[in-house]
DONUBA-679255 format. One record per residue (C-alpha): residue in one letter; x, y, z. Coordinates in steps of 0.2 Angstrom, whole numbers, padded with zeros to 4 digits, always signed. Example, Ala and Ser with C-alpha at 12.3 -4.5 7.8 and 13.67 -1.06 7.14 Angstrom:
2
A+0062-0022+0039S+0068-0005+0036
This chain:
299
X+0885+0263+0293X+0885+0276+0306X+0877+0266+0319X+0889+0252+0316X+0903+0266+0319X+0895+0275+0333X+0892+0255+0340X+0910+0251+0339X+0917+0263+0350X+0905+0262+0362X+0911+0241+0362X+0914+0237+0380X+0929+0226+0385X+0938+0227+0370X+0952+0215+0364X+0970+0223+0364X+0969+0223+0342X+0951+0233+0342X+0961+0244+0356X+0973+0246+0342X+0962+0248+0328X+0951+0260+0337X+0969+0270+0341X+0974+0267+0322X+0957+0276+0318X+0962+0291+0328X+0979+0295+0328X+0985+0293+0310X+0973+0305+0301X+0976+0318+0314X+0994+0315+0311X+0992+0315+0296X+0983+0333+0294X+0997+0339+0308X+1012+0332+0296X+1003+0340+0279X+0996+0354+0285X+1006+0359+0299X+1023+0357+0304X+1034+0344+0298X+1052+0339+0302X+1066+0335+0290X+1084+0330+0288X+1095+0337+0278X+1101+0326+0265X+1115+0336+0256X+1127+0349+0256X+1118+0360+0246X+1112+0373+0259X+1130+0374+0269X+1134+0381+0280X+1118+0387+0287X+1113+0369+0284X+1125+0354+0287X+1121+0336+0284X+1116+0326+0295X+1105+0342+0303X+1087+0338+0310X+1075+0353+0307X+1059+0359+0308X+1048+0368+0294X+1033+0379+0296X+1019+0372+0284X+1005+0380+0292X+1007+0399+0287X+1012+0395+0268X+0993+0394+0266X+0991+0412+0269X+1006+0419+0271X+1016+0423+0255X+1034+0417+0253X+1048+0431+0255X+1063+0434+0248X+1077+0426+0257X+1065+0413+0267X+1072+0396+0268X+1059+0385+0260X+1054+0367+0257X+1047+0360+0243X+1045+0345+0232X+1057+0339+0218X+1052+0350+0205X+1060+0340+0191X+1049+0326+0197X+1038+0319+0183X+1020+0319+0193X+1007+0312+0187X+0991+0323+0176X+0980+0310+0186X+0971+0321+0199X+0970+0305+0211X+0990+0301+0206X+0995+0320+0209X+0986+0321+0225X+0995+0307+0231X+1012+0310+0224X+1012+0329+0234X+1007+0322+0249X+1009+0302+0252X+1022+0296+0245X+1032+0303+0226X+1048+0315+0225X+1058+0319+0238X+1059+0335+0248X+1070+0349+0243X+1077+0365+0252X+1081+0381+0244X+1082+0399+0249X+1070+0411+0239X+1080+0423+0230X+1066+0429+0218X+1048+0429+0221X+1034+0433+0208X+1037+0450+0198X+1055+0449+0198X+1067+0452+0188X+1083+0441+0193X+1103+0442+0184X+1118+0431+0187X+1133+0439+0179X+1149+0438+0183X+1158+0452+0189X+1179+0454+0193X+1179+0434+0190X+1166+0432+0203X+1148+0428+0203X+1135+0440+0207X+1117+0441+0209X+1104+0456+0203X+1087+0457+0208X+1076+0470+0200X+1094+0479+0195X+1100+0479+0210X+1118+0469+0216X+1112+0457+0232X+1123+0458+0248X+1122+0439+0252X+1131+0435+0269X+1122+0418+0269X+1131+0411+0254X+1146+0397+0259X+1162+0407+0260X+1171+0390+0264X+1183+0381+0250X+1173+0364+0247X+1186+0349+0251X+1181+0333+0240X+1182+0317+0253X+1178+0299+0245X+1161+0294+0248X+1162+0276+0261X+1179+0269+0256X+1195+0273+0254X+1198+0266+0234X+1214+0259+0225X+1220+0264+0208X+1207+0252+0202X+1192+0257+0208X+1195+0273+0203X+1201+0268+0186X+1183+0256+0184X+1173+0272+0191X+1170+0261+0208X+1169+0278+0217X+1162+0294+0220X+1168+0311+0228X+1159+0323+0238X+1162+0341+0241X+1162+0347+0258X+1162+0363+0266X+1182+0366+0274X+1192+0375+0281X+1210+0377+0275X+1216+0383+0293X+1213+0369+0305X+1216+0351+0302X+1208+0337+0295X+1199+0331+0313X+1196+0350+0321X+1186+0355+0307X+1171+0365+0312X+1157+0359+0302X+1161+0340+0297X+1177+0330+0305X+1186+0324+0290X+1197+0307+0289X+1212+0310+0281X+1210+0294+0273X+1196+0299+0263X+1203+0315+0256X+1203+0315+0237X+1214+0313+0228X+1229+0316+0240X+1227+0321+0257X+1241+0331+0258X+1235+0340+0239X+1217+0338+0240X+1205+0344+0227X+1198+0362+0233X+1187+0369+0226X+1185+0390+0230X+1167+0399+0235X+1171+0414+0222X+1176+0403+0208X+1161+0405+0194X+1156+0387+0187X+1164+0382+0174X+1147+0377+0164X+1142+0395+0164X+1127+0392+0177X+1131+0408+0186X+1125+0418+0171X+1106+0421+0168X+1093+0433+0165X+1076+0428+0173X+1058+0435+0175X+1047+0429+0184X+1028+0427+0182X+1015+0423+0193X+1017+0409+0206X+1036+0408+0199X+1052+0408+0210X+1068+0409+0211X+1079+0398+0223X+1097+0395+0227X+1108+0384+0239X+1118+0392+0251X+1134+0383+0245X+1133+0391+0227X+1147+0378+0221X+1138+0363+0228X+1119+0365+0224X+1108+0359+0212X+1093+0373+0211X+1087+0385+0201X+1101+0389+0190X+1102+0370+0183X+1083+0368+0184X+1077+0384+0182X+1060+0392+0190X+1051+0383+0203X+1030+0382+0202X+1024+0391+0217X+1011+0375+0220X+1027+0364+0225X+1032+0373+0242X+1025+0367+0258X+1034+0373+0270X+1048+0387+0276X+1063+0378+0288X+1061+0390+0304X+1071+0378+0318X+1085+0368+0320X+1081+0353+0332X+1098+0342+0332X+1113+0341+0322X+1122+0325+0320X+1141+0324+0310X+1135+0306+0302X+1145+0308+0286X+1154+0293+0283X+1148+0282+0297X+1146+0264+0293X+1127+0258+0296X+1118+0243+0297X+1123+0227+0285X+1136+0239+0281X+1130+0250+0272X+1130+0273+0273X+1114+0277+0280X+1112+0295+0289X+1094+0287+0294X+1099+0272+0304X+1105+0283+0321X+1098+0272+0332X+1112+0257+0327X+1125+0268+0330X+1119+0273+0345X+1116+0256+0351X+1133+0250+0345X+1146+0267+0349X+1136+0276+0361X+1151+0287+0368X+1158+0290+0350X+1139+0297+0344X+1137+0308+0358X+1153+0316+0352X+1146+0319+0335X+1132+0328+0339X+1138+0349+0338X+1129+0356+0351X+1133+0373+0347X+1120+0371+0332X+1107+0363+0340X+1089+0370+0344X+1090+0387+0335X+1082+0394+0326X+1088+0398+0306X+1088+0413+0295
């Protein structure tokens, strides 16, 4: 079997596919091991980390020194879904981690192994306590969230069928709807009214008691938050996150792209499918991109 290997790269005059093949052989494994093992890049798919983190934001993560580096509070990290149901399979696992399974989340590591982590709500605002002591958090949004329809404007009867759906994004109250400095709004889209939208404030506890909890954490157990307290899915829904998920802490910010409701290909809302809108609006995508956010690094 080796010979035949060894013979096959040393095939002269090879045909544009063994070229290829030969290439295939090559490339993907070491891209592979550099994707995995390295560096990786990522998109941001929600609102949950604003507004360190916008949607629509290209970034890339370290993956490389998580292998011997341990994580630290406050780092930005990336991990996969931990409410995913992974397989017990060894084989299945393996594959799910690193191929192809749950999707990648980001958080910011408020607790690490050993401690002790409160949520209480204190002159009817949250606050956070790690190892007894109250957390001053300048990360955390401290922006109202605005709720803007998701890709259509609907009429009483889509909204009374449930045809619809909001979502909260990070505004700001003093400048209009198309100066806004992280997403440019259409007052069109404003739910329910745009001249009496639907805020919702940063210092306003959740109303499902999520902001309370007493936490300790064990070995390989952490405990991570969203930047955007009001609009993130992490910890406190969830609880601890297993050590074993994170692959990777987000240390740079290539591009960021204001794609939030842009009409894609066959009509349909796609962050991913940049190059159509390049193709098809090339002036109005160079005016989306915020270039006062791109290539820095994040903390």
């Amino acid at each position: 079997m080796v010979h035949k290997i060894t013979a096959w790269f040393k095939k002269p005059h090879k045909s544009k596919a063994e070229q290829w093949i030969e290439a295939a052989i090559i490339i993907l494994p070491i891209a592979f091991i550099i994707r995995t093992f390295g560096y990786g890049l990522y998109q941001v798919p929600s609102g949950s980390m604003e507004t360190t983190m916008l949607v629509g934001e290209r970034f890339i993560a370290d993956k490389f020194t998580v292998w011997f580096k341990p994580i630290e509070r406050g780092d930005i990290i990336s991990f996969n879904e931990p409410i995913y149901n992974y397989s017990t399979n060894k084989f299945k696992n393996w594959w799910q981690r690193y191929i192809w399974g749950p999707s990648n989340w980001t958080k910011r590591v408020i607790g690490i192994p050993g401690d002790h982590i409160q949520g209480k709500i204190e002159d009817g605002k949250p606050v956070v306590y790690r190892n007894g002591e109250k957390l001053d958090e300048p990360y955390v949004n401290k922006y109202p969230l605005i709720y803007v329809w998701d890709n259509f404007v609907p009429t009483q009867q889509d909204i009374y069928l449930g045809n619809c759906a909001v979502t909260p994004k990070s505004y700001d109250p003093a400048k209009p709807f198309d100066q806004q400095p992280f997403y440019k709004i259409n007052p069109l889209f404003v739910a329910p009214d745009p001249q009496k939208p639907t805020l919702l404030q940063p210092d306003a506890p959740m109303p499902n008691g999520q902001d309370v909890y007493d936490v300790h954490l064990g070995p390989n157990e952490y405990w991570v938050m969203g930047d955007n307290r009001k609009g993130s899915y992490d910890s406190r829904g969830w609880g601890k996150l297993d050590g074993t998920l994170i692959h990777g802490k987000i240390k740079y910010r290539l591009l960021s792209i204001d794609s939030y409701q842009q009409w894609s290909f066959l009509g349909l809302f796609n962050e991913s499918w940049l190059i159509f809108d390049l193709i098809r609006h090339p002036i109005e995508f160079w005016k989306k991109i915020r270039w006062d956010r791109c290539f820095q690094s994040v903390t």
